[in-house]
C-alpha positions as protocol buffer text, in pm:
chain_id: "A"
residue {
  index: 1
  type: UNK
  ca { x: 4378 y: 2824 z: -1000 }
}
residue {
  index: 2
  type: UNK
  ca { x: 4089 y: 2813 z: -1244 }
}
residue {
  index: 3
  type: UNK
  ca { x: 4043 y: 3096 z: -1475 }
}
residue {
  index: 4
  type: UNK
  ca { x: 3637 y: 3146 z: -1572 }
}
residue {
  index: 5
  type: UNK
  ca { x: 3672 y: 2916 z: -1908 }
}
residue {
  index: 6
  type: UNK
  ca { x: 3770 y: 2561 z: -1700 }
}
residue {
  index: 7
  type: UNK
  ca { x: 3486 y: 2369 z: -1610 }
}
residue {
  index: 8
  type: UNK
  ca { x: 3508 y: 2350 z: -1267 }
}
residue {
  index: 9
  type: UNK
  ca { x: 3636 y: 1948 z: -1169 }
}
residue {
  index: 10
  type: UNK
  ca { x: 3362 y: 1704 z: -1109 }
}
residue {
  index: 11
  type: UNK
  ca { x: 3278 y: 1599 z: -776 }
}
residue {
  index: 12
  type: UNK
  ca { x: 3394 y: 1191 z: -725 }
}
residue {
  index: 13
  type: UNK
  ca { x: 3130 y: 943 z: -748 }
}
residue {
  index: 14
  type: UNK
  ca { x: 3133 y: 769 z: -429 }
}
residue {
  index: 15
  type: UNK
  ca { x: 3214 y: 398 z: -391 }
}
residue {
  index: 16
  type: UNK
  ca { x: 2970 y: 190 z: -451 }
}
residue {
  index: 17
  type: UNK
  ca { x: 2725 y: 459 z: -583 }
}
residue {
  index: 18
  type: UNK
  ca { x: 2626 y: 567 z: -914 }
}
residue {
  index: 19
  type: UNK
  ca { x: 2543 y: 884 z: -1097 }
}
residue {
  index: 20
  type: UNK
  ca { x: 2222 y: 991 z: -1240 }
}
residue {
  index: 21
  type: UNK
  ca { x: 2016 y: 1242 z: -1352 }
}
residue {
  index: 22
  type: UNK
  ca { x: 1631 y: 1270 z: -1263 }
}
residue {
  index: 23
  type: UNK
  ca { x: 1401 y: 1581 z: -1424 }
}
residue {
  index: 24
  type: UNK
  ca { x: 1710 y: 1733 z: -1479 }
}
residue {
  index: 25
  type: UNK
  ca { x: 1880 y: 1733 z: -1110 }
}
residue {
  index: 26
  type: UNK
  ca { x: 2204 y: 1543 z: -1086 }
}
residue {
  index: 27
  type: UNK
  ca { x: 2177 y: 1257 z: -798 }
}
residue {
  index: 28
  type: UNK
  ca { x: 2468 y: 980 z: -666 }
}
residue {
  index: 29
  type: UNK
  ca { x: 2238 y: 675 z: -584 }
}
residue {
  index: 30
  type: UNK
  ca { x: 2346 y: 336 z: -406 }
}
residue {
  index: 31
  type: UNK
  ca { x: 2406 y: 84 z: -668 }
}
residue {
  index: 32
  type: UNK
  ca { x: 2145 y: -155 z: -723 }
}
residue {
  index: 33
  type: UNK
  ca { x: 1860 y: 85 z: -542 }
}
residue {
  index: 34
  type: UNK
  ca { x: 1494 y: 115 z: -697 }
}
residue {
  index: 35
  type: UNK
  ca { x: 1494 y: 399 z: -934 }
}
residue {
  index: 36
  type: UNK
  ca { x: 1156 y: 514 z: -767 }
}
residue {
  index: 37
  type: UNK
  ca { x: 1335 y: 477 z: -442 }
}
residue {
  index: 38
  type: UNK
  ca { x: 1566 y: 747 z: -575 }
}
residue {
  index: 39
  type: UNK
  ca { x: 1278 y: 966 z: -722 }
}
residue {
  index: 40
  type: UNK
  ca { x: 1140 y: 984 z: -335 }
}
residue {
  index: 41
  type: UNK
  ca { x: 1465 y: 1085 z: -191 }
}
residue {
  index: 42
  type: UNK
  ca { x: 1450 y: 1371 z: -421 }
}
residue {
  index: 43
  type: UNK
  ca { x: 1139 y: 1446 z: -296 }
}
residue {
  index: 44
  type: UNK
  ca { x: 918 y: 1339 z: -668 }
}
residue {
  index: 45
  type: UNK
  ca { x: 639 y: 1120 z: -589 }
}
residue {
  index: 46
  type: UNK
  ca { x: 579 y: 890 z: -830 }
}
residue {
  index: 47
  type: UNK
  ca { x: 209 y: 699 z: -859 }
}
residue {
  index: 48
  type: UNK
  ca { x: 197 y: 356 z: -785 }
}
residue {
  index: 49
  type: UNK
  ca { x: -4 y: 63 z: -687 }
}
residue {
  index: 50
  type: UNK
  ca { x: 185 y: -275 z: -666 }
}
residue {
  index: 51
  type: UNK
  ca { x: 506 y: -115 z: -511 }
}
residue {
  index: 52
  type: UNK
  ca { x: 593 y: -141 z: -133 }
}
residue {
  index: 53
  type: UNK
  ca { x: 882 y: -91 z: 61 }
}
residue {
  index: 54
  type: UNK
  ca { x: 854 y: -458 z: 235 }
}
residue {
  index: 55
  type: UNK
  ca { x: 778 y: -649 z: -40 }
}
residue {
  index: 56
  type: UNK
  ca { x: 948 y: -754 z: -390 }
}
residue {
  index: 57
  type: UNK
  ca { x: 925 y: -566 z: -720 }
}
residue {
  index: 58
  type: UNK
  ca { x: 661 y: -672 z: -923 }
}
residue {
  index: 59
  type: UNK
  ca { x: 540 y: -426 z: -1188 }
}
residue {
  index: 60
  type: UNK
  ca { x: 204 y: -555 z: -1215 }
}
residue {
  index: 61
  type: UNK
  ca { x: 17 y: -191 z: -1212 }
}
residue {
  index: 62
  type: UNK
  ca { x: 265 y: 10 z: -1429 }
}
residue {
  index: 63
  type: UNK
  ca { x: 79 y: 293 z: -1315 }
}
residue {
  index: 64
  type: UNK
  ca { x: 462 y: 428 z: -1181 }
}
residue {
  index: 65
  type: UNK
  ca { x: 577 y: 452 z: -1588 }
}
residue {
  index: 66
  type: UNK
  ca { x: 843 y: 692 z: -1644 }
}
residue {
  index: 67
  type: UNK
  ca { x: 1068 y: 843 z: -1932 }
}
residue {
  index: 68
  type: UNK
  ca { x: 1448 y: 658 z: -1898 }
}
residue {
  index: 69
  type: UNK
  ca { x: 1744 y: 736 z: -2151 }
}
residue {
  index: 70
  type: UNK
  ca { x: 2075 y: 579 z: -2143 }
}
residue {
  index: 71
  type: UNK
  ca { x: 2379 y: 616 z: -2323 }
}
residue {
  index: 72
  type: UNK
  ca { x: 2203 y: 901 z: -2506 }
}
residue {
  index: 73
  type: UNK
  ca { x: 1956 y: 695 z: -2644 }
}
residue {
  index: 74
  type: UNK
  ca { x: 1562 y: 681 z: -2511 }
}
residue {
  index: 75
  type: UNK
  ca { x: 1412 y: 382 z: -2422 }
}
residue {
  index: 76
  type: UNK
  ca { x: 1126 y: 291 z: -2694 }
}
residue {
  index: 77
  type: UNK
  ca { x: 854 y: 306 z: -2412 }
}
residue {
  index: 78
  type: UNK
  ca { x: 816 y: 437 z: -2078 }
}
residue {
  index: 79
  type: UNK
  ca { x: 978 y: 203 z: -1805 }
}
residue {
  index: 80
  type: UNK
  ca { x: 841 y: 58 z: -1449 }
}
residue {
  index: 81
  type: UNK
  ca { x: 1020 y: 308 z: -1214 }
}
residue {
  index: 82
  type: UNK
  ca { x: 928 y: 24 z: -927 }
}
residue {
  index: 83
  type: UNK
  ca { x: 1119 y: -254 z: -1075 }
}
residue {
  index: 84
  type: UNK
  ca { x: 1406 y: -59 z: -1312 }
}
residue {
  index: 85
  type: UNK
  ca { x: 1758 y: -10 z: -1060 }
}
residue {
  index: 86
  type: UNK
  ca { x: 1948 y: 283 z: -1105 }
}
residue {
  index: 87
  type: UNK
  ca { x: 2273 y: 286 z: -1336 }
}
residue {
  index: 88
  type: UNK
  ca { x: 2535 y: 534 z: -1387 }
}
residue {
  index: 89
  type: UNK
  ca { x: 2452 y: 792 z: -1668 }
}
residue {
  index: 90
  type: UNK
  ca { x: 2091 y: 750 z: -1655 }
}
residue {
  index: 91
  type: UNK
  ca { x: 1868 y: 1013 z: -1739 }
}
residue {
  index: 92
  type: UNK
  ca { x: 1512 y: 1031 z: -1628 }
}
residue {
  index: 93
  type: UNK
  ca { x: 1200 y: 1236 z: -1679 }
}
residue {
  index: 94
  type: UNK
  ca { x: 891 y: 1170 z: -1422 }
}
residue {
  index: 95
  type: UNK
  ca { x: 532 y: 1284 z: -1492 }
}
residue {
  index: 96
  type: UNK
  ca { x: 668 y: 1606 z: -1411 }
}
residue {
  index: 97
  type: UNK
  ca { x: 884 y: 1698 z: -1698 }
}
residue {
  index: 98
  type: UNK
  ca { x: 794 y: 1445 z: -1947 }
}
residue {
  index: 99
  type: UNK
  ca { x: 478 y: 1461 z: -2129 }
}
residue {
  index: 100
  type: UNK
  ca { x: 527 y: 1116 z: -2251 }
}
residue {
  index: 101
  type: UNK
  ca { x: 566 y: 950 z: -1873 }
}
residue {
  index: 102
  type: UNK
  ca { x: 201 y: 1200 z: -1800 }
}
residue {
  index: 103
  type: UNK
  ca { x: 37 y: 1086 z: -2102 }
}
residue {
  index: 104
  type: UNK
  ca { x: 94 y: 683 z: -2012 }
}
residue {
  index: 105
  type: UNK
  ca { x: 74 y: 713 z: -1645 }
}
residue {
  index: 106
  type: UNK
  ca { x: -322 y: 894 z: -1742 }
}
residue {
  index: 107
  type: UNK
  ca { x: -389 y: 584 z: -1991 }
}
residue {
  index: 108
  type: UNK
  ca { x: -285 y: 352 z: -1706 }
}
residue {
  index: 109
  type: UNK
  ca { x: -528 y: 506 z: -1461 }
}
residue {
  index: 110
  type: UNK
  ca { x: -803 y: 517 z: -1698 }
}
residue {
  index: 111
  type: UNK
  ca { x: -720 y: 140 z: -1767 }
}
residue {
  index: 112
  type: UNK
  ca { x: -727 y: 57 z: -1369 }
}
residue {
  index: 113
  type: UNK
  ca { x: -1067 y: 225 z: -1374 }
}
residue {
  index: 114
  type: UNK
  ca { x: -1250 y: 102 z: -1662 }
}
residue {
  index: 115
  type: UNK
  ca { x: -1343 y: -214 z: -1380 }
}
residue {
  index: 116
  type: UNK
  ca { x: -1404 y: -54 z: -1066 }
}
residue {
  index: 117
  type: UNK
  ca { x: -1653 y: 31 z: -941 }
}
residue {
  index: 118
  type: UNK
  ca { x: -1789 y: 409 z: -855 }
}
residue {
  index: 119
  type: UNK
  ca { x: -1866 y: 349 z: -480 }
}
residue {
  index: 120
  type: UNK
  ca { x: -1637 y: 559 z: -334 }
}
residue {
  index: 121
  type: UNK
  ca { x: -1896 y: 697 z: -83 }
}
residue {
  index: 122
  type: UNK
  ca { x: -1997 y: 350 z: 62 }
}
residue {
  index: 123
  type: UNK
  ca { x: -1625 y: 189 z: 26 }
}
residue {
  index: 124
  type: UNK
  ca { x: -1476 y: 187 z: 374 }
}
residue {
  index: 125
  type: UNK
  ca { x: -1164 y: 272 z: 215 }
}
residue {
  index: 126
  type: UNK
  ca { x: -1267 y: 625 z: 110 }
}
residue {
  index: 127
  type: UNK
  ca { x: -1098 y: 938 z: 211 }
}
residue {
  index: 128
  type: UNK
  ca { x: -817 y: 721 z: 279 }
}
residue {
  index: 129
  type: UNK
  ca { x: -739 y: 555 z: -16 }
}
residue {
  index: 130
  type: UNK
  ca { x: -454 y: 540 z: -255 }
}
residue {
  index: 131
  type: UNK
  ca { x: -669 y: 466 z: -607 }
}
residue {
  index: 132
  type: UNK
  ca { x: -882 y: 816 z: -500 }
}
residue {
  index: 133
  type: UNK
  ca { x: -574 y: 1029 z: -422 }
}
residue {
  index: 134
  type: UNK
  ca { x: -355 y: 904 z: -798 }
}
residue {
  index: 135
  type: UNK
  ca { x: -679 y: 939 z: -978 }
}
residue {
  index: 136
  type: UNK
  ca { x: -767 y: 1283 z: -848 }
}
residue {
  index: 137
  type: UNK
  ca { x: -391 y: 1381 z: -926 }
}
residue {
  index: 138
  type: UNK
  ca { x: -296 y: 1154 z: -1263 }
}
residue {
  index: 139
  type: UNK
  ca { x: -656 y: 1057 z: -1362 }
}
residue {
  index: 140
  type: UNK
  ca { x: -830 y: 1211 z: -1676 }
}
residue {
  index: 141
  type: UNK
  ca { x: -1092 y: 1324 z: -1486 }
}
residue {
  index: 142
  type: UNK
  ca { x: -1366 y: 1230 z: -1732 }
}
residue {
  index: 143
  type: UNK
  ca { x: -1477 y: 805 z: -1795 }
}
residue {
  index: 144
  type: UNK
  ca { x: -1474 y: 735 z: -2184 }
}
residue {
  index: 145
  type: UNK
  ca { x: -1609 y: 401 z: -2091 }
}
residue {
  index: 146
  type: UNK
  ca { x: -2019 y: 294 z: -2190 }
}
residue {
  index: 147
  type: UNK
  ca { x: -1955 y: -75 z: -2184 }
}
residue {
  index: 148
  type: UNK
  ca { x: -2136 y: -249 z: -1846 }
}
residue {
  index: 149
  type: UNK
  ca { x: -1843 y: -309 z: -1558 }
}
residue {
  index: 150
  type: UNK
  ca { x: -1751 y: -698 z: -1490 }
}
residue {
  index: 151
  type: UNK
  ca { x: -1913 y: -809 z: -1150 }
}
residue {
  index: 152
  type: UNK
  ca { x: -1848 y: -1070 z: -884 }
}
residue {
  index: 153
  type: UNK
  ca { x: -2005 y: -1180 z: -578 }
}
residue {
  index: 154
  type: UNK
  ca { x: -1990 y: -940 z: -315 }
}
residue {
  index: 155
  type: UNK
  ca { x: -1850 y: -957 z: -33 }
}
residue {
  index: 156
  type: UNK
  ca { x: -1707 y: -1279 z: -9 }
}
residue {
  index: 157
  type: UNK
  ca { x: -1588 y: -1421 z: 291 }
}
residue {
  index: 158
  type: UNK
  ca { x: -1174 y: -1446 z: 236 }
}
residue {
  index: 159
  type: UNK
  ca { x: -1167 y: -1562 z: 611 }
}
residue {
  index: 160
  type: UNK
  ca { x: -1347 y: -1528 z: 957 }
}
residue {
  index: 161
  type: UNK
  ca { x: -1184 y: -1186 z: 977 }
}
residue {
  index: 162
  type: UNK
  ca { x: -1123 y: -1021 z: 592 }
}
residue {
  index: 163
  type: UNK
  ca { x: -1385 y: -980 z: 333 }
}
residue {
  index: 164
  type: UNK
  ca { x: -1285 y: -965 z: -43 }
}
residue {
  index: 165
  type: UNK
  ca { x: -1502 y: -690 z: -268 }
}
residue {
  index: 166
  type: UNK
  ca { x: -1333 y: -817 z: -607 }
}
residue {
  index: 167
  type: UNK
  ca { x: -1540 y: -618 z: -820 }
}
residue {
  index: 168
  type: UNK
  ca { x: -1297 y: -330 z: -624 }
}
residue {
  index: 169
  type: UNK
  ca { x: -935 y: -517 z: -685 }
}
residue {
  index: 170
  type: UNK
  ca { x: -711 y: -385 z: -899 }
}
residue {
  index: 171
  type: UNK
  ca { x: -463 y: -664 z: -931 }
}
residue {
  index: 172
  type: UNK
  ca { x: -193 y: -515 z: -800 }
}
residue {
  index: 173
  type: UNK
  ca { x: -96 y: -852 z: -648 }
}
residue {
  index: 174
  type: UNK
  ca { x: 41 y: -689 z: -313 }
}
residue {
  index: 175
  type: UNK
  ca { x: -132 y: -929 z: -92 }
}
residue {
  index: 176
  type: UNK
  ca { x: -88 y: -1223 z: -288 }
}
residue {
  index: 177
  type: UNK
  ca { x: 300 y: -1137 z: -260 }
}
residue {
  index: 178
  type: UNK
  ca { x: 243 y: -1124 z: 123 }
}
residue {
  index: 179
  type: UNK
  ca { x: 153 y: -1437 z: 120 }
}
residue {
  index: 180
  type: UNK
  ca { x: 416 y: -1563 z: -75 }
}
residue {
  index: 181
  type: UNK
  ca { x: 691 y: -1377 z: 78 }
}
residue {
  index: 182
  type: UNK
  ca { x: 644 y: -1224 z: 445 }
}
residue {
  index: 183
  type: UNK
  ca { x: 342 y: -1484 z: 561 }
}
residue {
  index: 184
  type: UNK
  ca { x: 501 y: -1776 z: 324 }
}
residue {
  index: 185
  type: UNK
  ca { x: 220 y: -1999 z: 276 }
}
residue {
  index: 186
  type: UNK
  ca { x: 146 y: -1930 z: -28 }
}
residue {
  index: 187
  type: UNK
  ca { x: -238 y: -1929 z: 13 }
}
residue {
  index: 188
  type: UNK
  ca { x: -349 y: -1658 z: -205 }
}
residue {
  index: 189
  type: UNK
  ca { x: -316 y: -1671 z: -588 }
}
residue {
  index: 190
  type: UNK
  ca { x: -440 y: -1520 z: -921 }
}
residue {
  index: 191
  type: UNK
  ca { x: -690 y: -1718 z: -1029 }
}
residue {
  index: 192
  type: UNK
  ca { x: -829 y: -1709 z: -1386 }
}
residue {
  index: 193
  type: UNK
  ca { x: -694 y: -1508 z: -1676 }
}
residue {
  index: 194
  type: UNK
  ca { x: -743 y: -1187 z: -1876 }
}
residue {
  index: 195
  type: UNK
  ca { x: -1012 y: -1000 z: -1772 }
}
residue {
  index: 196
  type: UNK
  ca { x: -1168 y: -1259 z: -1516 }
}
residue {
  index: 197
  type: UNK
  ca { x: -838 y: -1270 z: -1339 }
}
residue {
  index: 198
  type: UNK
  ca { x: -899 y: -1248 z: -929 }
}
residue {
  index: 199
  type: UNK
  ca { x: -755 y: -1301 z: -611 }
}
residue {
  index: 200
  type: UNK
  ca { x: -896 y: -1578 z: -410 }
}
residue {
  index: 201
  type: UNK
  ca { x: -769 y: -1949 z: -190 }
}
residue {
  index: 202
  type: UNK
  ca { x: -740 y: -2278 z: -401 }
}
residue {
  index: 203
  type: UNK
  ca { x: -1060 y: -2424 z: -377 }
}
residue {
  index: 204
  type: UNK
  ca { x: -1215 y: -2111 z: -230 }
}
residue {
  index: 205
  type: UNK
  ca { x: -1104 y: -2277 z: 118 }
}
residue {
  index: 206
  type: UNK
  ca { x: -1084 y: -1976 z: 379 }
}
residue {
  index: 207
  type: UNK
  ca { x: -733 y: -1827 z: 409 }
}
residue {
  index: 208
  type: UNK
  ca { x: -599 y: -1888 z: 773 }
}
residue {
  index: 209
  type: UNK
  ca { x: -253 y: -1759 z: 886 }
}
residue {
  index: 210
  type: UNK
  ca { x: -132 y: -1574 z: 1181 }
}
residue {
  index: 211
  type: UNK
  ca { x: 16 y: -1269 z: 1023 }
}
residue {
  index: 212
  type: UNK
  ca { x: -317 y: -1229 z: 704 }
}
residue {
  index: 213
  type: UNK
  ca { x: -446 y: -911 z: 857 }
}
residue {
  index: 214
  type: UNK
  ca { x: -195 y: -749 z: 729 }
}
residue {
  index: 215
  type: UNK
  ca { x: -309 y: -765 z: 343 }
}
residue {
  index: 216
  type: UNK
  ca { x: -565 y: -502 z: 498 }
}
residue {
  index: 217
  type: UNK
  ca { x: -347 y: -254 z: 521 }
}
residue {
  index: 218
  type: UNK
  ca { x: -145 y: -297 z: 241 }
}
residue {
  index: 219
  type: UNK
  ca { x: -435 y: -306 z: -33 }
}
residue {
  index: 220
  type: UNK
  ca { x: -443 y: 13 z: -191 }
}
residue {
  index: 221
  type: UNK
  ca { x: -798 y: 14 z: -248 }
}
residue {
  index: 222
  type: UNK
  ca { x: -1115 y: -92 z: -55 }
}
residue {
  index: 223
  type: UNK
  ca { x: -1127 y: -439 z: -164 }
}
residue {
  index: 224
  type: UNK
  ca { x: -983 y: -613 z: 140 }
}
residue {
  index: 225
  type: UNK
  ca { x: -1188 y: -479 z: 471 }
}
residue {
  index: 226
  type: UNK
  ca { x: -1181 y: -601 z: 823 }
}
residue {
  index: 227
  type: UNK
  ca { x: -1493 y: -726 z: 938 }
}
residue {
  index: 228
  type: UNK
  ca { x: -1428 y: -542 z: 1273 }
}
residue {
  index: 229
  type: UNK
  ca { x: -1396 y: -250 z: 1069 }
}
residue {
  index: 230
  type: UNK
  ca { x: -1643 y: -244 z: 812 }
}
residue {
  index: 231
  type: UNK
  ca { x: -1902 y: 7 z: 804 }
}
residue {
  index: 232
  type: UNK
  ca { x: -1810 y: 142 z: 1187 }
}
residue {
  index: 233
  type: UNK
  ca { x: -1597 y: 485 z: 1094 }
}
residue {
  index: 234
  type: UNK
  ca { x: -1493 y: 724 z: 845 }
}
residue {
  index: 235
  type: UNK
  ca { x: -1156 y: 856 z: 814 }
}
residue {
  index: 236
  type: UNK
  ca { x: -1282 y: 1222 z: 876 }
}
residue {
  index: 237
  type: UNK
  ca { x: -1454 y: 1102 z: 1206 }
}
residue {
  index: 238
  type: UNK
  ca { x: -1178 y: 921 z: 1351 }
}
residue {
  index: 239
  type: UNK
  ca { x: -831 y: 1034 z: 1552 }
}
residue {
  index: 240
  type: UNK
  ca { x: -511 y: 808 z: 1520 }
}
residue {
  index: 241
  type: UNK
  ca { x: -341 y: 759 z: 1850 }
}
residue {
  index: 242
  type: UNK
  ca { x: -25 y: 584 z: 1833 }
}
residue {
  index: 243
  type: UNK
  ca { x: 130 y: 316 z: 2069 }
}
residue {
  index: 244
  type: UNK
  ca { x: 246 y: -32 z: 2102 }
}
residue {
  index: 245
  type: UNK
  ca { x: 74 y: -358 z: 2173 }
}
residue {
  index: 246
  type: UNK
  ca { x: 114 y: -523 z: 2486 }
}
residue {
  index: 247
  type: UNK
  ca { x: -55 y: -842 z: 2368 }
}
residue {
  index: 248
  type: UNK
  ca { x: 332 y: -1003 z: 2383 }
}
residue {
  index: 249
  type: UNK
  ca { x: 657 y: -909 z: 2486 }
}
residue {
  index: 250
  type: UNK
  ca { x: 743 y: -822 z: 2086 }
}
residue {
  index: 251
  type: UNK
  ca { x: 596 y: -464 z: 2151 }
}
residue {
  index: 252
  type: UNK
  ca { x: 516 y: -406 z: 1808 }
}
residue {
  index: 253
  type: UNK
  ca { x: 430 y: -70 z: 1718 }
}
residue {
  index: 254
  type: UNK
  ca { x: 61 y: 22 z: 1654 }
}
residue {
  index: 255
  type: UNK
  ca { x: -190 y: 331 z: 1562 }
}
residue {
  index: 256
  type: UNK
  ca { x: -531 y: 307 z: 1746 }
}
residue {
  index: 257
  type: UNK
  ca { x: -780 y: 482 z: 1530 }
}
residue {
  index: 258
  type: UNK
  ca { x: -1060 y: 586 z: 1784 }
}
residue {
  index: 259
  type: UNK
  ca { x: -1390 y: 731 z: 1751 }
}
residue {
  index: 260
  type: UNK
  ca { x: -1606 y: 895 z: 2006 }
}
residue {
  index: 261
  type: UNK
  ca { x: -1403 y: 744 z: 2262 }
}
residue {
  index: 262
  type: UNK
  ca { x: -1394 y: 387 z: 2155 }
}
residue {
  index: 263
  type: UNK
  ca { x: -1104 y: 189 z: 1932 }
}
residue {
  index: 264
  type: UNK
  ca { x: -1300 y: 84 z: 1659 }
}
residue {
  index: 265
  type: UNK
  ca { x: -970 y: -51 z: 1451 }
}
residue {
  index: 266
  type: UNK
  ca { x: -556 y: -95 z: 1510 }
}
residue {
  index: 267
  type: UNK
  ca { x: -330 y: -120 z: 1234 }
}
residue {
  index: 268
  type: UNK
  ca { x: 51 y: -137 z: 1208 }
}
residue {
  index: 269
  type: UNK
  ca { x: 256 y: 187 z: 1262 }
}
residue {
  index: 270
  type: UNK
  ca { x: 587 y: 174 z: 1133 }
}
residue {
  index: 271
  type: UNK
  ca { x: 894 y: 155 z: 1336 }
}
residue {
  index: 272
  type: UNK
  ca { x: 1187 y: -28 z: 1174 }
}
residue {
  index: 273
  type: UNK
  ca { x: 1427 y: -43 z: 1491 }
}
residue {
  index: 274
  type: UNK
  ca { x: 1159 y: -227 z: 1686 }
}
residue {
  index: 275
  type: UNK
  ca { x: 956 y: -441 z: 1480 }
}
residue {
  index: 276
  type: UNK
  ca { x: 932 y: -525 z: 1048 }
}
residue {
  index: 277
  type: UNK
  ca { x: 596 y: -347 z: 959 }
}
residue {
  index: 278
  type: UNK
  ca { x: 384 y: -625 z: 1017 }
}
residue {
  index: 279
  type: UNK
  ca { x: 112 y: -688 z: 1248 }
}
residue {
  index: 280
  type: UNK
  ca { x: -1 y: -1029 z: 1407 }
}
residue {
  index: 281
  type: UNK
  ca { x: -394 y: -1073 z: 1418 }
}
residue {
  index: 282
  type: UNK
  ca { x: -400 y: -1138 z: 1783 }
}
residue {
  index: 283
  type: UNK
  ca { x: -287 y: -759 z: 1805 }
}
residue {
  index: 284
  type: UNK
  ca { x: -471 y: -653 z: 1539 }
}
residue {
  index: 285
  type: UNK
  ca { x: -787 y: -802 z: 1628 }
}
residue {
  index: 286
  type: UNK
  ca { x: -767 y: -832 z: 2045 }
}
residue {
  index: 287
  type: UNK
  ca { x: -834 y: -489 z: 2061 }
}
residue {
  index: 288
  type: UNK
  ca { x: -1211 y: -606 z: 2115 }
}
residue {
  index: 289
  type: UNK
  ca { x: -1131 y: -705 z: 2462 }
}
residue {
  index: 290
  type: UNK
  ca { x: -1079 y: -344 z: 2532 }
}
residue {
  index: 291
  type: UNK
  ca { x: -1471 y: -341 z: 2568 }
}
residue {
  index: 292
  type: UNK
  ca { x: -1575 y: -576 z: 2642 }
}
residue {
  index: 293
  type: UNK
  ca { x: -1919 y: -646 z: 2890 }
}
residue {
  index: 294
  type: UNK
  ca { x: -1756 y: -955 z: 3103 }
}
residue {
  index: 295
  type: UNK
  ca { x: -1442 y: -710 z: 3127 }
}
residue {
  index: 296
  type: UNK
  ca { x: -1342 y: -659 z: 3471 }
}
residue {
  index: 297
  type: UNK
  ca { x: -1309 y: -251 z: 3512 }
}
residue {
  index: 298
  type: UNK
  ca { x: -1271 y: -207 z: 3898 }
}
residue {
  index: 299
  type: UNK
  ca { x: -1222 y: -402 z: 4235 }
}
residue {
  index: 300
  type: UNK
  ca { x: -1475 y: -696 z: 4266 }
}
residue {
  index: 301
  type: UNK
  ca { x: -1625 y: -796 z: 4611 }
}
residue {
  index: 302
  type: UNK
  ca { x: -1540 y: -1213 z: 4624 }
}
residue {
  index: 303
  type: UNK
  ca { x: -1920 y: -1385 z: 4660 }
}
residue {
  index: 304
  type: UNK
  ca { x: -2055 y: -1015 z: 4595 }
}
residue {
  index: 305
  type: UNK
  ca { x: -2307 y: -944 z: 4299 }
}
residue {
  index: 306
  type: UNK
  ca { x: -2150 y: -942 z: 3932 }
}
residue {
  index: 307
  type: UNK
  ca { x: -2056 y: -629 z: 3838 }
}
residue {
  index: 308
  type: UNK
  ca { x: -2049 y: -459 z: 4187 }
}
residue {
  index: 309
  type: UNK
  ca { x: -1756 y: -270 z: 4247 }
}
residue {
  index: 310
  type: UNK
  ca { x: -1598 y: -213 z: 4653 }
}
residue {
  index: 311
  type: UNK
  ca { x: -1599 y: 149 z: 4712 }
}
């Protein structure tokens, strides 16, 4: 029997878990887990660029920059929520408690925009893109910038079937780290340094692989584009209709995005018990068979006139 002075007996950390606290609400993580992987299971979405589920930490956007104390003492600066694991004791304040992790997480954004470029209406990524969503909800709202933008060719032909707007990358290096780690042939680099930094093939040589359609999807801004794609549809014109390709017996599970009765694109849907995340191009890109004039569409008469159906 406790009286109303005894703290009440604190609940067991379970094994192989650890104990933290994030904007003030107590949370038992898994050991080793991705402190921004903790902040979504609480629901607290923290911004980010580089970060994705499938591929490796990398910290290169530190737009995800949050407030972290341990042992009761701060950290000197914000830390990189996507590459920081959880420990036992931590404390940490998001954007949403911490004017410190708001105020860096706005001077990141304003630093991610000081190079791109203002063509949101033309950019077949608008309406569905990440960069438009974190700078509408983190951004300051208002470009201090007067100095001219840096420009590159545009578009440049990254392969038969992806064109690169580089004046629009961000560096987050996510599709570099595709190629390195899910595609593995190390294709795509960083090129250059500083400020003339961009993604591109050694030797500009076109980058062929079975899997690269995939760094279309995963670019969080409009600087990797399907030629398929480009130009045909807007996000508020189109209707996503999910299903799974049956290109192969793997199945994979896909989203058809359709407009006016036509599949104008087909992009990974995610479904871990039946397939990784990823995409191959001949499901990606067969989808233009679906249409196509020399299709057959109905019984043929054998000898008959092309394109003469037997009623």
């Amino acid at each position: 029997m406790t009286t109303s002075l005894e703290k009440p007996e604190a609940r067991p950390v379970p094994e192989g878990h650890v104990r933290l606290t994030i904007d003030g609400e107590e949370i038992d993580a898994p050991k080793g887990e991705l402190l921004i992987r903790t902040c979504e299971r609480l629901g607290i979405i923290v911004p980010r660029f580089c970060d994705h589920p499938l591929l490796d930490p990398a910290g290169a956007c530190r737009q995800c920059l949050v407030e972290v104390e341990m042992g009761g003492r701060p950290m000197p600066k914000p830390q990189a929520s996507c590459t920081m694991t959880v420990a036992d004791g931590m404390v940490v304040k998001t954007q949403l408690t911490s004017p410190v992790a708001d105020k860096a997480q706005q001077g990141v954004m304003e630093l991610l925009l000081i190079n791109h470029p203002l063509d949101c209406p033309v950019c077949d990524k608008g309406g569905e893109c990440p960069l438009q969503d974190i700078s509408y909800g983190w951004g300051p709202g208002k470009s201090r910038v007067i100095d001219e933008k840096r420009h590159f060719e545009k578009p440049i032909e990254l392969s038969p079937l992806v064109a690169i707007d580089r004046e629009r990358c961000i560096l987050c290096y996510r599709c570099v780290r595709f190629s390195q780690e899910v595609s593995e042939d190390a294709q795509l680099q960083l090129l250059e340094r500083g400020d003339r930094t961009y993604v591109g093939t050694f030797d500009e040589r076109p980058y062929v692989a079975p899997f690269h359609g995939n760094i279309t999807d995963i670019c969080p801004v409009g600087a990797l584009t399907s030629y398929t794609y480009r130009f045909r549809a807007r996000p508020w014109d189109i209707e996503q209709a999910g299903s799974v390709c049956t290109l192969c017996p793997s199945q994979c599970n896909v989203s058809f995005t359709v407009r006016d009765e036509r599949v104008k694109r087909v992009i990974a849907r995610d479904n871990p018990d039946v397939d990784d995340g990823w995409l191959c191009d001949r499901g990606r890109y067969g989808f233009e068979m679906f249409a196509a004039e020399e299709r057959v569409s109905g019984p043929r008469l054998r000898g008959g006139p092309p394109g003469v159906g037997v009623s």
